[in-house]
C-alpha positions as CSV (number, residue, x, y, z in Angstrom):
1,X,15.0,-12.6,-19.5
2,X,15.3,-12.9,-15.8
3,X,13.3,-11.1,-13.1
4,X,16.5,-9.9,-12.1
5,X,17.4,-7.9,-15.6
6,X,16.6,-4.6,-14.1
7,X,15.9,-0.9,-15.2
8,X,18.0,-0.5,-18.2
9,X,17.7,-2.7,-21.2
10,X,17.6,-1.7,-25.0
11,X,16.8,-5.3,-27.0
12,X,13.3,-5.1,-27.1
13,X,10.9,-4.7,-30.3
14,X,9.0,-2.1,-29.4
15,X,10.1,0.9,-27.5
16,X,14.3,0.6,-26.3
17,X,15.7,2.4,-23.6
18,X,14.8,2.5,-19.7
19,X,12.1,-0.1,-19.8
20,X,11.8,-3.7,-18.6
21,X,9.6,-6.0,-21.5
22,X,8.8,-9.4,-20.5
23,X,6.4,-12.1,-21.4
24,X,3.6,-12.7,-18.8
25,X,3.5,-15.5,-16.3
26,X,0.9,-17.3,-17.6
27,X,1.9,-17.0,-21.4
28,X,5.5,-19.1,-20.1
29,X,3.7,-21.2,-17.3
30,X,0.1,-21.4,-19.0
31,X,-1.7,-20.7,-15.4
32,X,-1.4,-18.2,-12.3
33,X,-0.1,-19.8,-9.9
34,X,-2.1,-21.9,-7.7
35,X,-3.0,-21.5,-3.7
36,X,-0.3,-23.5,-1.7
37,X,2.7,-22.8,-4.0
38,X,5.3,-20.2,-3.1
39,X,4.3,-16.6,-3.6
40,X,6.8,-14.5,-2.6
41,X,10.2,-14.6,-4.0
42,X,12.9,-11.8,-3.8
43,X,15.0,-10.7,-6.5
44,X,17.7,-9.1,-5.0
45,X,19.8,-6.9,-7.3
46,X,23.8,-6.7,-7.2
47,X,25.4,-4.2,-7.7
48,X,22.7,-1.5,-7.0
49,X,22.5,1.6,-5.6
50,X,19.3,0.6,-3.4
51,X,20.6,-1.1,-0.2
52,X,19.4,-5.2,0.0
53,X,17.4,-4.5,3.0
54,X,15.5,-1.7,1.6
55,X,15.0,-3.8,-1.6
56,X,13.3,-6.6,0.8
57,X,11.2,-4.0,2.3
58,X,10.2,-2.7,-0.4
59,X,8.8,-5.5,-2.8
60,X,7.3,-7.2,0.2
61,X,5.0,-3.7,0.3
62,X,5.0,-3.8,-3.7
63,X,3.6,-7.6,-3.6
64,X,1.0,-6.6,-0.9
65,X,-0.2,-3.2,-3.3
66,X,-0.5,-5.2,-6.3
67,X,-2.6,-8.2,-4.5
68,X,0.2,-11.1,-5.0
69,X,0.5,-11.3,-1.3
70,X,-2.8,-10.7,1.2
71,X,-2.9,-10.7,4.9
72,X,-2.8,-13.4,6.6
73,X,-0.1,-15.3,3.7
74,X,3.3,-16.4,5.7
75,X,6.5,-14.7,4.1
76,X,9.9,-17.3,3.8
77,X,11.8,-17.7,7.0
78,X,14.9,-15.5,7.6
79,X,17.1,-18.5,7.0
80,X,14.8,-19.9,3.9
81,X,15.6,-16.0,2.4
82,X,19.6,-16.3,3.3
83,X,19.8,-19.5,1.5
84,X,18.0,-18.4,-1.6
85,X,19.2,-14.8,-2.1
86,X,22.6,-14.9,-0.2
87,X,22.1,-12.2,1.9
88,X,23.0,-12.5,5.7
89,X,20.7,-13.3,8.1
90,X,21.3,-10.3,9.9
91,X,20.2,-8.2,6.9
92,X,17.4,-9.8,6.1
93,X,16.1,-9.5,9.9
94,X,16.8,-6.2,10.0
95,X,14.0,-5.8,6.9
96,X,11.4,-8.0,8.5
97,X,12.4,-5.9,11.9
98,X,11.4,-2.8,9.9
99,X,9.0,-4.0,8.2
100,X,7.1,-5.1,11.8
101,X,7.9,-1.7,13.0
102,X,6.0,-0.3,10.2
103,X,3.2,-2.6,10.5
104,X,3.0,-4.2,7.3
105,X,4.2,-7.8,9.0
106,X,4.2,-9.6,12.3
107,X,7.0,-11.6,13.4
108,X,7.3,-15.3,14.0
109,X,9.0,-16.0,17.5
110,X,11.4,-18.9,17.3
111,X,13.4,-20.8,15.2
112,X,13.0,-20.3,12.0
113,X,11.8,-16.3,12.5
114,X,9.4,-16.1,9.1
115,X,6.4,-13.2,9.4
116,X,3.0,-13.3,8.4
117,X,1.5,-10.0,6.3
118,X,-0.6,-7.9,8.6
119,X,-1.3,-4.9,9.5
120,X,-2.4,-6.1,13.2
121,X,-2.1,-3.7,15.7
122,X,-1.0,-4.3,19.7
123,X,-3.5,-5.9,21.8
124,X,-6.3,-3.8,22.7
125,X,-6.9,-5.5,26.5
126,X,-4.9,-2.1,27.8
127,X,-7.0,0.4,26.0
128,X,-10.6,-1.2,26.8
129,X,-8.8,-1.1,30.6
130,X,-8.3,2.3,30.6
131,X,-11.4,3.7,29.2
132,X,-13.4,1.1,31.5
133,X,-11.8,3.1,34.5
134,X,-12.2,6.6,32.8
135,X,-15.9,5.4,32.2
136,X,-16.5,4.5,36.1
137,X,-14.9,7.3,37.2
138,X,-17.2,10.0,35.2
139,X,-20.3,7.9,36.1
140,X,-19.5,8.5,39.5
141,X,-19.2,12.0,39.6
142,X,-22.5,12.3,37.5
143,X,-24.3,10.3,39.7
144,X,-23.0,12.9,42.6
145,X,-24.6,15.4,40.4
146,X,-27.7,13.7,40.5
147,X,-27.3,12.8,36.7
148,X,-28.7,10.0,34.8
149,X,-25.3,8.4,33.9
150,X,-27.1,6.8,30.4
151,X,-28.7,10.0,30.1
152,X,-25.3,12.1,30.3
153,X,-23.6,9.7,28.0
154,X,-26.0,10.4,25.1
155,X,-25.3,14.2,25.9
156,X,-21.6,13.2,26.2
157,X,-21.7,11.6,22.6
158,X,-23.3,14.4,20.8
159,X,-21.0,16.7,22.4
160,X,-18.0,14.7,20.8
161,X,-19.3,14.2,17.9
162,X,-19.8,17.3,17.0
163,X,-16.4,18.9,18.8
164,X,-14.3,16.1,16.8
165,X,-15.9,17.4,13.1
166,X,-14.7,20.8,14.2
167,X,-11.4,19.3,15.2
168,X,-11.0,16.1,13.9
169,X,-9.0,13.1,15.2
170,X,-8.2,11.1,12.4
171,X,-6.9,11.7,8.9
172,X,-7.0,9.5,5.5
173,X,-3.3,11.0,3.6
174,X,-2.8,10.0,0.3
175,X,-0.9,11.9,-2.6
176,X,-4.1,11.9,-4.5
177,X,-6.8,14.3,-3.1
178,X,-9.7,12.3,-4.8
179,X,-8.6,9.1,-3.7
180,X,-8.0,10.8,-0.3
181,X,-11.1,12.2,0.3
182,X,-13.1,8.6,-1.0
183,X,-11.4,6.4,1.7
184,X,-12.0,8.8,4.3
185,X,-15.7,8.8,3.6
186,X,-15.4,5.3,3.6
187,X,-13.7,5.0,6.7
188,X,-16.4,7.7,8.6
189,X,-19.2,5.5,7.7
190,X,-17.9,2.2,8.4
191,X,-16.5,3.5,11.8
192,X,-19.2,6.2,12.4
193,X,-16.8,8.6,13.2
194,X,-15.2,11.5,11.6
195,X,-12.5,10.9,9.4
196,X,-10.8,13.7,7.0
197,X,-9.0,13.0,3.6
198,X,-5.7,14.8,3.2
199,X,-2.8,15.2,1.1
200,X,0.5,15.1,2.4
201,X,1.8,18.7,2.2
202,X,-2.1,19.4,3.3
203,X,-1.0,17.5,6.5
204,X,2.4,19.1,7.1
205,X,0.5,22.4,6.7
206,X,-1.9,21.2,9.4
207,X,0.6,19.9,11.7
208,X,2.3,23.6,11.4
209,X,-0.7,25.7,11.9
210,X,-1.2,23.1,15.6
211,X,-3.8,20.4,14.7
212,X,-5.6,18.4,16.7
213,X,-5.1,14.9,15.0
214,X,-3.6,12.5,16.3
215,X,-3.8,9.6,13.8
216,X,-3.1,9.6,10.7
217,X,-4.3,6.3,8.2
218,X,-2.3,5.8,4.7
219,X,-1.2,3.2,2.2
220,X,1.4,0.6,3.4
221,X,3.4,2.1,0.4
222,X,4.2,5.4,1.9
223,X,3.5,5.6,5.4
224,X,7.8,5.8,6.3
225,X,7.2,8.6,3.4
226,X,4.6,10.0,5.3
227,X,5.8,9.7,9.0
228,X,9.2,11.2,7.7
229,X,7.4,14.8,6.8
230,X,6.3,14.7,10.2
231,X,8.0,16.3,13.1
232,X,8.2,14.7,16.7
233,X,5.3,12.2,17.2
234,X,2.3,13.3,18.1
235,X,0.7,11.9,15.3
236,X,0.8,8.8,14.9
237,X,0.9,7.1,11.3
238,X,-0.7,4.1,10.7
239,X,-0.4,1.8,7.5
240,X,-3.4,0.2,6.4
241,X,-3.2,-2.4,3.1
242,X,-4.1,-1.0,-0.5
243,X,-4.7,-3.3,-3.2
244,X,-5.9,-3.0,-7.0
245,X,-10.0,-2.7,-6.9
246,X,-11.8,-5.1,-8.1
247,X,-12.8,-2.7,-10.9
248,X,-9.0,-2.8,-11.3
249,X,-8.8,-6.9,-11.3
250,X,-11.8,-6.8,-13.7
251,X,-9.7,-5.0,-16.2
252,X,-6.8,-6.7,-16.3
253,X,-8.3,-10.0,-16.6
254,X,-10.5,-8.6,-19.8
255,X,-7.3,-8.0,-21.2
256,X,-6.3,-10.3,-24.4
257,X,-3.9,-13.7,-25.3
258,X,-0.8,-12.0,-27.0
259,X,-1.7,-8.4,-26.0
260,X,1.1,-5.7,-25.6
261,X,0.6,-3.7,-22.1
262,X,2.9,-1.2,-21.1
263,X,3.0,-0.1,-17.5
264,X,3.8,3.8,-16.5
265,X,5.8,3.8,-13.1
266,X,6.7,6.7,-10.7
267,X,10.8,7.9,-10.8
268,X,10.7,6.4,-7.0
269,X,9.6,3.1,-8.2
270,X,12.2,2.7,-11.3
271,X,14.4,0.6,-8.7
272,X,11.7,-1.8,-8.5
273,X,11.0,-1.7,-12.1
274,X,11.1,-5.9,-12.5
275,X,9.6,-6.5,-9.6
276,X,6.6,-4.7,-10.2
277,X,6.6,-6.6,-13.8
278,X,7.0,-10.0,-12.3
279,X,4.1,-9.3,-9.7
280,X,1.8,-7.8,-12.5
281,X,2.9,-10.5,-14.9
282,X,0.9,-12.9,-12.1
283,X,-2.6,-10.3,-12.3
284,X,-2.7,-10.9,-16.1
285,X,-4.4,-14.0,-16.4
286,X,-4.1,-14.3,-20.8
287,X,-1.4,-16.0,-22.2
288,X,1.2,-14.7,-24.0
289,X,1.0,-10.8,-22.6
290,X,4.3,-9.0,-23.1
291,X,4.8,-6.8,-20.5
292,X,6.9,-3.5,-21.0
293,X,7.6,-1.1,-18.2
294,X,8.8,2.8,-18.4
295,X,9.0,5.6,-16.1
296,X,8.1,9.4,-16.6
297,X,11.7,10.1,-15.7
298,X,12.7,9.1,-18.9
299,X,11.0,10.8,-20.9
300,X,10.2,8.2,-23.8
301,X,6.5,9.3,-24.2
302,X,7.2,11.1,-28.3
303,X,8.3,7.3,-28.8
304,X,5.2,5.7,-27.9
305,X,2.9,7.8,-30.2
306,X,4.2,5.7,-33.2
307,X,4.0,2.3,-30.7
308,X,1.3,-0.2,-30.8
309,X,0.8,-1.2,-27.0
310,X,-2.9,-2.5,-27.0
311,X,-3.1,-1.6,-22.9
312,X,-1.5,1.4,-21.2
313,X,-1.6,1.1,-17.2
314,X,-0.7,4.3,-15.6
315,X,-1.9,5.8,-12.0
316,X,-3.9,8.7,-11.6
317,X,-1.5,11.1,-10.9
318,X,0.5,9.9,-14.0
319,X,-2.4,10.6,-16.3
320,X,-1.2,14.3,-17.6
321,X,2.4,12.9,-18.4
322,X,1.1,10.7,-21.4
323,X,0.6,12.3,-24.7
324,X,-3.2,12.8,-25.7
325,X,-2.0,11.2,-28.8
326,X,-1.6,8.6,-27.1
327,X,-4.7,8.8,-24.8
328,X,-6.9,8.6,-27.4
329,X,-5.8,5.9,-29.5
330,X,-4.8,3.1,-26.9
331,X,-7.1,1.3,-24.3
332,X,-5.9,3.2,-21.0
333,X,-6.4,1.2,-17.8
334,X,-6.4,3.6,-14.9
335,X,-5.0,1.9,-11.6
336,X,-7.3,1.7,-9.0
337,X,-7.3,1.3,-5.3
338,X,-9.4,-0.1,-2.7
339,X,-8.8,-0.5,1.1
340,X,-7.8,-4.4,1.8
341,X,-10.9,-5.1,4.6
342,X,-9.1,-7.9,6.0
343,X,-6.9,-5.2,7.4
344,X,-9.3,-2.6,8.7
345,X,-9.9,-3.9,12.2
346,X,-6.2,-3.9,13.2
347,X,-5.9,-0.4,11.9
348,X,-9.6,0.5,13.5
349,X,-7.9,-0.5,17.0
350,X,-4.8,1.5,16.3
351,X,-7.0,4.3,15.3
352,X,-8.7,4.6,18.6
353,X,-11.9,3.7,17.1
354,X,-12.2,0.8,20.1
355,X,-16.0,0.1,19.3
C-alpha cells in the first residue's frame, strides 16, 4: 500500500473500515532512515477535499510534532517539490509563505527558494535599542531625584514582578489544561518570569473580560487554530515546536518485531491519516510493526474489544473515547509532549523575554 491510500480502506485483517494499516518502515526497509538521506516527502492527495497548499502546511507541522523533522533540517526547494508532486510553483510558495508567516519555517532567498524548520523570531537588534533608550532615559530622571539608579532598578524589578503575577504577560494555550499548566511552569522557571497555562476557550474568555496579555505561546500545531479565536491583534500568538517526550520515544522503541499498534487520531487529523502513519512508521524502530490508524469520528471502538492490537497510541484528551474493555486488556501508550529546546530562544525573543 502506498503512503498515498488515504482515509478509507476496508482490506485489512484486523479491524475494516475508516482506518489506514500499513507495515512499518523499518519492517520493509530493515532500518530508520539514516542522517543525510531525504526526510521529508509530501504525499499530496488528488482528488481531496483539503486544498494541496493546506495539505503542504500541514504535514510539514505533522513531521515537526512527531520528531521526523527538527529545527534546523532544510525542507525541498519549491522547484524540487513542483517536480516531485506536480503542483505549481506558485502553490507550493504560497504554503512555505504561510508557513514562514506562522513561524514554523524560514525562507531561503534566491534561486531555488527551499526553507529551513524554525521557529526563529525577527532580529532582536530593534528591541535591545529601544529598551537601551527607555533604560537611559529613566536613569536620568532618577538621578534628578537624587536616586541611586542600581538601587531603583531593584525596586523597579520587584515592583514588576509582582504587578505581572497579578496581571500576567504571557500565556502557555493548549487544549489540554494539564499539559497547559506543565509547560507554563516550565517556561516561568527557565525564563524567571511569569508565565500562565491556559486553555483555549479559557483565553477567549480572558481576552473578553479585557486581559492584560499580550503574548500568547502554543504548539506549532494549532497556533492558526488559536490566533483564529482571537479578535483584532493585541495578542500576539507565537508557535513554539512540540515533539514526542523522550518518555514518549522510549516507548515506542520498547515496542516489539511483528507487533500490531493501532493509532487513535482526532476527526481534524483524519485528512492526514497516512501521513501521520508514514511519519510514525519511521519512530518505530522493530521490524515488521503493522500500523493501523482510526479516528473517534468513526466510531469503530465495539470492534476493537474482540481485536488483538498489542499497542494502542491515543492522546490524552482521547483517553475517555476508548472502551475500558479495551483499556485494560491492551498496552496503552499515552502520547506525550515536550517543548523542542532548540526552539525556545527564538520564541523567548518573540516573547519579550529579551534577557
Amino acid at each position: 500500500m502506498k503512503a498515498t491510500d488515504l482515509v478509507r480502506c476496508s482490506a485489512f485483517p484486523r479491524l475494516a473500515g475508516g482506518y489506514i494499516h500499513d507495515i512499518g518502515y523499518a519492517g520493509r526497509h530493515g532500518s530508520l532512515p539514516q542522517k543525510g538521506m531525504e526526510i521529508m516527502e509530501f504525499s499530496i492527495e488528488r482528488p481531496s477535499f483539503v486544498p494541496v497548499i493546506k495539505q503542504i502546511q500541514e504535514q510539514v507541522k505533522l513531521a515537526v510534532w512527531m520528531g521526523t523533522i527538527r529545527g534546523g533540517d532544510s525542507l525541498p526547494s519549491i522547484r524540487e517539490v513542483e517536480r516531485k508532486t506536480g503542483v505549481n510553483h506558485a502553490q507550493v510558495y504560497r504554503a512555505y509563505k504561510a508557513l514562514g508567516q506562522s513561524g514554523v519555517i524560514v525562507l531561503k532567498r534566491g534561486r531555488g527558494k527551499g526553507a529551513v524548520v524554525s521557529t526563529a523570531a525577527a532580529s532582536p537588534d530593534s528591541i535591545n535599542s529601544t529598551c537601551r533608550r527607555l533604560t537611559e532615559n529613566i536613569a536620568a530622571k532618577v538621578r534628578r531625584l537624587g536616586i541611586s539608579p542600581t538601587a531603583y532598578a531593584r525596586y523597579l524589578s520587584q515592583q514588576m514582578q509582582e504587578l505581572e503575577r497579578q496581571a500576567p504577560f504571557i500565556a502557555y494555550v493548549d487544549p489540554l489544561k494539564a499539559f497547559a499548566l506543565s509547560q507554563a511552569a516550565e517556561l516561568s522557571q527557565l525564563w524567571r518570569v511569569p508565565v500562565v497555562g491556559l486553555t483555549i476557550p479559557e483565553l477567549e474568555s480572558a481576552v473578553r473580560k479585557g486581559t492584560p496579555l499580550r503574548k500568547a505561546i502554543t504548539n506549532h500545531l494549532i497556533r492558526d487554530l488559536v490566533r483564529s479565536s482571537l479578535p483584532g491583534k493585541t495578542i500576539e500568538v507565537i508557535p513554539v515546536e512540540v515533539r514526542y517526550s523522550d518518555q514518549m520515544i522510549a516507548e515506542l522503541d520498547r515496542i516489539k518485531p511483528h507487533s500490531s499498534v493501532l493509532r487513535v487520531i482526532p476527526p481534524s487529523f483524519l485528512p492526514y491519516a497516512g501521513f501521520i502513519r508514514a511519519q510514525l512508521r519511521k519512530r518505530i524502530k522493530a521490524p515488521g510493526v503493522e500500523i493501523s490508524l482510526v479516528s473517534v469520528a468513526d466510531r469503530l471502538f465495539e470492534k476493537l474489544k474482540g481485536s488483538k492490537y498489542d499497542f494502542v497510541i491515543v492522546d490524552p484528551t482521547l483517553l475517555s473515547e476508548i472502551p475500558h474493555e479495551v483499556q485494560k486488556s491492551r498496552h496503552i501508550l499515552m502520547v506525550q509532549m515536550q517543548l523542542d529546546k532548540k526552539s525556545l530562544e527564538a520564541v523567548r525573543i518573540r516573547a519579550g523575554v529579551i534577557v
